[in-house]
BAKE-917831 format. One record per residue (C-alpha): residue in one letter; x, y, z. Coordinates in pm, 1 decimal. Layout:
BEGIN
+--------+----------+----------+----------+
! residu !       xx !       yy !       zz !
+--------+----------+----------+----------+
!      a !        X !        Y !        Z !
...
+--------+----------+----------+----------+
***
This chain:
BEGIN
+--------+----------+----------+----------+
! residu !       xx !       yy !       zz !
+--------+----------+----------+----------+
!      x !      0.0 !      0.0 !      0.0 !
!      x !     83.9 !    312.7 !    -53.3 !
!      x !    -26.2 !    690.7 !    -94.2 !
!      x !    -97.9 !    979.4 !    216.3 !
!      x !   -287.8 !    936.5 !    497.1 !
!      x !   -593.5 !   1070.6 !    560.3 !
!      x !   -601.6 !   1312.0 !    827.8 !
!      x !   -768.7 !   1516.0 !   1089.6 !
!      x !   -736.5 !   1836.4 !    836.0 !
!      x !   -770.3 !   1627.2 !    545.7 !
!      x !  -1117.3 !   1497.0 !    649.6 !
!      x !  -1201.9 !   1874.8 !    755.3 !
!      x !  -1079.2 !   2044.3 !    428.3 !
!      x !  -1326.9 !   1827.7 !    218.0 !
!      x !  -1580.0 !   1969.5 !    412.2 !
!      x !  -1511.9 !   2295.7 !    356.0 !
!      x !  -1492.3 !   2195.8 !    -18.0 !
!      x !  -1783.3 !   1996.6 !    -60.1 !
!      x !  -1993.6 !   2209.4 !    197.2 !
!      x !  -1920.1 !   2498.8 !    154.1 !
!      x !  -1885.6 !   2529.9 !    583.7 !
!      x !  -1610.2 !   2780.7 !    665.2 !
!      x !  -1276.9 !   2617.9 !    804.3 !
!      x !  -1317.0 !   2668.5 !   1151.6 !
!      x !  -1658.1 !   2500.6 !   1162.0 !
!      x !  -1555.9 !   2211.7 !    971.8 !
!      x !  -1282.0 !   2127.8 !   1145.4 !
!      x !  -1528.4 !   2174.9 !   1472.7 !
!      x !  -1752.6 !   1917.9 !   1289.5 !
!      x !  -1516.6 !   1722.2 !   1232.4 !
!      x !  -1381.1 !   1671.2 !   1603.4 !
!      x !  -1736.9 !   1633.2 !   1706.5 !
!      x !  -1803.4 !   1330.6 !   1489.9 !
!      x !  -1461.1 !   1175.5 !   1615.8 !
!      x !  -1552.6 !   1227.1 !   1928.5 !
!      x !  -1886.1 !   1101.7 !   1963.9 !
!      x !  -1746.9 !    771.1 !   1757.6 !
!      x !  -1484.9 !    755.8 !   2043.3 !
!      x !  -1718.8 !    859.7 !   2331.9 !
!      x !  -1954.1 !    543.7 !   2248.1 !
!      x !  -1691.1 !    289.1 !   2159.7 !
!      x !  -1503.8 !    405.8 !   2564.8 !
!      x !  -1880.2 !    369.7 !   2660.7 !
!      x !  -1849.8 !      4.9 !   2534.2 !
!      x !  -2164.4 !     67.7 !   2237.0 !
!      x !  -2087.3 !   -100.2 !   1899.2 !
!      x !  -2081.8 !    226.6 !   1598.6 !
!      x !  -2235.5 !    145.8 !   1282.4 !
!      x !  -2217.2 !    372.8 !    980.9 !
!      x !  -2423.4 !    258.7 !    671.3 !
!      x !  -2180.7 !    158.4 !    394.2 !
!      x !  -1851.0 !    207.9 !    600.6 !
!      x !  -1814.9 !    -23.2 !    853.4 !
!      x !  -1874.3 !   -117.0 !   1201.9 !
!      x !  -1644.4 !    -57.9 !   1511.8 !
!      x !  -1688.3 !   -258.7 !   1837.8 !
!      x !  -1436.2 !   -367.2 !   2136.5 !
!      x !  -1352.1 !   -697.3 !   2208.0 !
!      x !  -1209.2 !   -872.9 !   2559.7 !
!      x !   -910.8 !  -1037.4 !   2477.3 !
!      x !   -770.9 !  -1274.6 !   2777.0 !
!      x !   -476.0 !  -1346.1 !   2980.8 !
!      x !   -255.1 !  -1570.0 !   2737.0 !
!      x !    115.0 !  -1650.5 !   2753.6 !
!      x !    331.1 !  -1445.3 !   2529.2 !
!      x !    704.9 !  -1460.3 !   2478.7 !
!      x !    962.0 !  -1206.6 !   2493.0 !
!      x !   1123.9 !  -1221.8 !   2131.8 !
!      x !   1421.3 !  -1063.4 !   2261.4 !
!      x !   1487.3 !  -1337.5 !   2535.7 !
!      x !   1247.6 !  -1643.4 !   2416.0 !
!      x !   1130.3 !  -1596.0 !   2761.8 !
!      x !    749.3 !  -1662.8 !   2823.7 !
!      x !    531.4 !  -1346.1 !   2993.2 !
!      x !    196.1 !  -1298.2 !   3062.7 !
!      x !    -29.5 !  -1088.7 !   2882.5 !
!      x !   -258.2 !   -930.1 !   3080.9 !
!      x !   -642.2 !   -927.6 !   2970.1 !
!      x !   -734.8 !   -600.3 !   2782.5 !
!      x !  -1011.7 !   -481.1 !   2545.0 !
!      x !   -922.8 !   -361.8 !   2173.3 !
!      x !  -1117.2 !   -242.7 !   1871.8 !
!      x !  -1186.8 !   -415.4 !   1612.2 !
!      x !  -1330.6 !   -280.5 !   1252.8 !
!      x !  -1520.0 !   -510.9 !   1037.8 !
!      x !  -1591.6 !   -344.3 !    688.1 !
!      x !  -1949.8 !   -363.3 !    547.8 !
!      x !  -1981.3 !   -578.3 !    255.0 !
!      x !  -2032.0 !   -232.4 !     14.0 !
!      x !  -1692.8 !   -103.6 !    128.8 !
!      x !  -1596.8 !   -419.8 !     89.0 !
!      x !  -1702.3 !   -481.0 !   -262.8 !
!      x !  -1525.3 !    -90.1 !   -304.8 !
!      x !  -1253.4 !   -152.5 !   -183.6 !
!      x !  -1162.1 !   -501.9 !   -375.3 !
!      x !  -1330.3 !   -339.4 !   -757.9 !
!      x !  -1063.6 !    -35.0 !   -679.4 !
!      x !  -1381.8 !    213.0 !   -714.9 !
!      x !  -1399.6 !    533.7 !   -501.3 !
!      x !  -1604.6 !    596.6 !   -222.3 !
!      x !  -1897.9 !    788.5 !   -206.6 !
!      x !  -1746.5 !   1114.0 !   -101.5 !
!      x !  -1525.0 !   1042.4 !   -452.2 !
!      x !  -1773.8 !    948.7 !   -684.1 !
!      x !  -1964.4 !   1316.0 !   -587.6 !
!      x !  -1680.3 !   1525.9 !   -729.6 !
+--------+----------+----------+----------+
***
């Protein structure tokens, strides 16, 4: 893979261009959107956006890892992560090479 990474500013800046929203304000709706995403996933609630994807966390238990510097076995201590799972439209996007939505406006 290869190519930039979308950003922050990025996300905000097509905003501005496709909305017409001054900067400041995009950028504001922008943060709010992350946020909320990030306030329900800490909250432990499953976010589901039509034609994107769906984010959830998932408890992951003690197992026994090893130190690859030393071969010596550790712990690793139970912790929840996130996990994305692609809906089958992105995923059908993604594997045809066809832009998304946002994309196929301009």
């Amino acid at each position: 893979m290869h190519g930039k990474t979308l950003t922050r500013a990025d996300l905000a800046e097509a905003v501005v261009r496709k909305i017409g929203l001054p900067r400041n304000e995009s950028q504001e709706l922008v943060e709010l959107v992350l946020g909320e995403i990030s306030a329900s996933l800490a909250r432990g609630e499953p976010v589901k956006l039509s034609s994107f994807g769906s984010f959830g966390i998932r408890q992951k238990g003690e197992r026994i890892g090893r130190n690859p510097k030393t071969g010596k076995e550790v712990p690793i201590t139970p912790r929840k992560v996130l996990v994305f799972r692609p809906s089958n439209i992105m995923k059908e996007r993604i594997n045809a090479g066809m832009p998304t939505t946002a994309k196929a406006a301009e």
